[in-house]
C-alpha positions in Angstrom: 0.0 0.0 0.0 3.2 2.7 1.2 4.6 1.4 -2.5 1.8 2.3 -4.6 1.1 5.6 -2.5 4.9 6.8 -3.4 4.6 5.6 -7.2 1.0 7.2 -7.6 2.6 10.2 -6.1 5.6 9.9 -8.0 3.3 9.9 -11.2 1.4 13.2 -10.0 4.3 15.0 -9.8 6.1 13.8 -13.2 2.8 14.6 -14.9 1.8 18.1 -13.6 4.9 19.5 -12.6 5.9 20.5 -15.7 2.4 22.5 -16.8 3.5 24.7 -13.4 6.6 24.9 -14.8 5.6 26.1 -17.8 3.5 28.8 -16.8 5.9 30.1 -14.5 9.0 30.0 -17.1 6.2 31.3 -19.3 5.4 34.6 -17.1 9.0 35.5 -16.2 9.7 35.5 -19.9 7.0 37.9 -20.7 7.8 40.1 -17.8 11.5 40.1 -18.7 10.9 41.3 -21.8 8.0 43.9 -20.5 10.7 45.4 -17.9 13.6 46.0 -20.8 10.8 47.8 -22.9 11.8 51.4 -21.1 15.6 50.4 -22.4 13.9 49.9 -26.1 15.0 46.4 -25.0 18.4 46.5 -25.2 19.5 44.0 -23.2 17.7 41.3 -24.9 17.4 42.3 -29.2 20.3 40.7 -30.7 21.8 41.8 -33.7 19.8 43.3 -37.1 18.4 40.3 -39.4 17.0 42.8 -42.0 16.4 46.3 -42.4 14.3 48.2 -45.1 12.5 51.2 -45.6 9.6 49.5 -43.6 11.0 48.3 -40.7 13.8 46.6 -39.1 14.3 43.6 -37.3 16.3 42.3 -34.5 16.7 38.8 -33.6 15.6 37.8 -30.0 18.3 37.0 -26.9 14.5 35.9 -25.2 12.3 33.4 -26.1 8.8 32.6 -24.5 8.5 29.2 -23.9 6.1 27.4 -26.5 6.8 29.9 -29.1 7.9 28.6 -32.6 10.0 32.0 -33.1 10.2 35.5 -32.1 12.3 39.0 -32.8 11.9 42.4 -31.9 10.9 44.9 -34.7 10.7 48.3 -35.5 7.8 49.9 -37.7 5.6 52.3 -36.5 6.9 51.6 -32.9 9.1 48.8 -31.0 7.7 45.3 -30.1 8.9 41.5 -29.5 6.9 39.4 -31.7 6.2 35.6 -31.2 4.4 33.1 -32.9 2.6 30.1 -31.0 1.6 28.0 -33.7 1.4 28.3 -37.3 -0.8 26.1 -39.4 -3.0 25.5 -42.6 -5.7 23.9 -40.3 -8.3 26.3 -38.5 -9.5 23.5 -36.6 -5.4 23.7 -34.6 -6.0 27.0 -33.7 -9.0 26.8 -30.6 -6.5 24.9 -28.1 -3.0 27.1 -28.8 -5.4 30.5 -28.9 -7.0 29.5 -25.2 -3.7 27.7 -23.7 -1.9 31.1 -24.5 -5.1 33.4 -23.8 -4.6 31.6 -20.0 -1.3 32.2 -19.6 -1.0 35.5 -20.1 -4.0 36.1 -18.4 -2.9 34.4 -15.2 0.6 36.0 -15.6 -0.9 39.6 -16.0 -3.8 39.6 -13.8 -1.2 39.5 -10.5 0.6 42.4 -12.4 -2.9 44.6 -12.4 -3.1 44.3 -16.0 -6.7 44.2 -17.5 -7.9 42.2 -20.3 -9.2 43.9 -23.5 -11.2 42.1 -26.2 -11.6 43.3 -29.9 -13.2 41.8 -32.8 -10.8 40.2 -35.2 -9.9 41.7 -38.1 -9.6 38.5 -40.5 -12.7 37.4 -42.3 -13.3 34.2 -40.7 -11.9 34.6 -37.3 -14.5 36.2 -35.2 -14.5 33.3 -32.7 -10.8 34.6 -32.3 -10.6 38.3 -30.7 -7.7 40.5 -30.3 -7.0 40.7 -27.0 -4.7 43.1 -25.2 -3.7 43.5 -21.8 -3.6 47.1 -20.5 -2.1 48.6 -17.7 -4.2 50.3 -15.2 -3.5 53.9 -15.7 -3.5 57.1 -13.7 -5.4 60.1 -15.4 -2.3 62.3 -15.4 0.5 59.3 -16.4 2.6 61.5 -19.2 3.0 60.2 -22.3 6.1 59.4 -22.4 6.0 57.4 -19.7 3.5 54.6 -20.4 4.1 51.6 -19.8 4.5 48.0 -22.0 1.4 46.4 -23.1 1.2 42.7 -24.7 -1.4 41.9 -27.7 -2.6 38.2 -28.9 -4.2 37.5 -31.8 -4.9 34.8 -34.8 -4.0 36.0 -38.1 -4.5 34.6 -41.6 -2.4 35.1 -44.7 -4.2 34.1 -47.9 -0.7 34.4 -49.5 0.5 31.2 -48.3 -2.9 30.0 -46.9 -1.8 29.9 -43.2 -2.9 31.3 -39.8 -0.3 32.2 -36.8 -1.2 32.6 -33.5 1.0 35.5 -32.5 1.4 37.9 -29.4 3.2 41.1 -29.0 4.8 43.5 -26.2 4.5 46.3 -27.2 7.5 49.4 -25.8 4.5 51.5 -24.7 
């Protein structure tokens, strides 16, 4: 009886340790990279990967854990970008879009951040909204001194066929 108390035991832990794991390797990414925003993240963009008359692109010294790849860019403002998943199949999106929807959630709730729904832009996608997570902020914050904010969406491009599940932290 002792025996099969230690092995079921045993197999809790193996099983659901690494899901706390996760979501805790998960959150002090994303808050890593929201506290080097002020710096316009220089302590964690590594070097150029392409510039243009659009925008330029840094690859990443951070990556969140479950994303498929990431870099920081510059066009029309700073962010880290990172894609979840990536796939020709709508029916893949529903579990990475609420696994990732979760996390951030639970991660930025403790921080005071407040959850933000939009309609999705993509034909298709309504079942899919933009969300953001906004800082609570005092009437007379300056300008120049707001803080990072982090966007998730699902995205289509009919170019190549595909949707991305993507978020962004925005500098400010």
């Amino acid at each position: 009886m002792f025996f099969k108390r230690i092995c079921l035991s045993f197999i809790f832990t193996a099983c659901f340790a690494p899901s706390f794991g996760q979501q805790g390797d998960f959150c002090d990414a994303v808050t890593t990279i929201m506290r080097d925003a002020p710096n316009k993240f220089r302590n964690i963009k590594g070097k150029v990967t392409e510039s243009n008359y659009a925008a330029t692109m840094w690859a990443s010294g951070i990556n969140v854990p479950g994303s498929i790849g990431s870099r920081f860019v510059s066009s029309a403002g700073l962010f880290y970008e990172a894609a979840f998943l990536q796939t020709t199949n709508k029916s893949e999106l529903k579990p990475v879009y609420d696994k990732y929807r979760n996390l951030l959630d639970s991660c930025l709730a403790a921080q005071g951040f407040k959850m933000v729904l939009s309609n999705n832009f993509y034909t298709g996608l309504d079942d899919y909204k933009k969300i953001a997570f906004m800082p609570q902020l005092k009437d007379d914050t300056p300008v120049g001194a707001l803080p990072s904010h982090v966007t998730m969406e699902v995205t289509y491009n009919k170019d190549v066929g595909k949707y991305t599940v993507v978020m962004y932290i925005f500098e400010h």
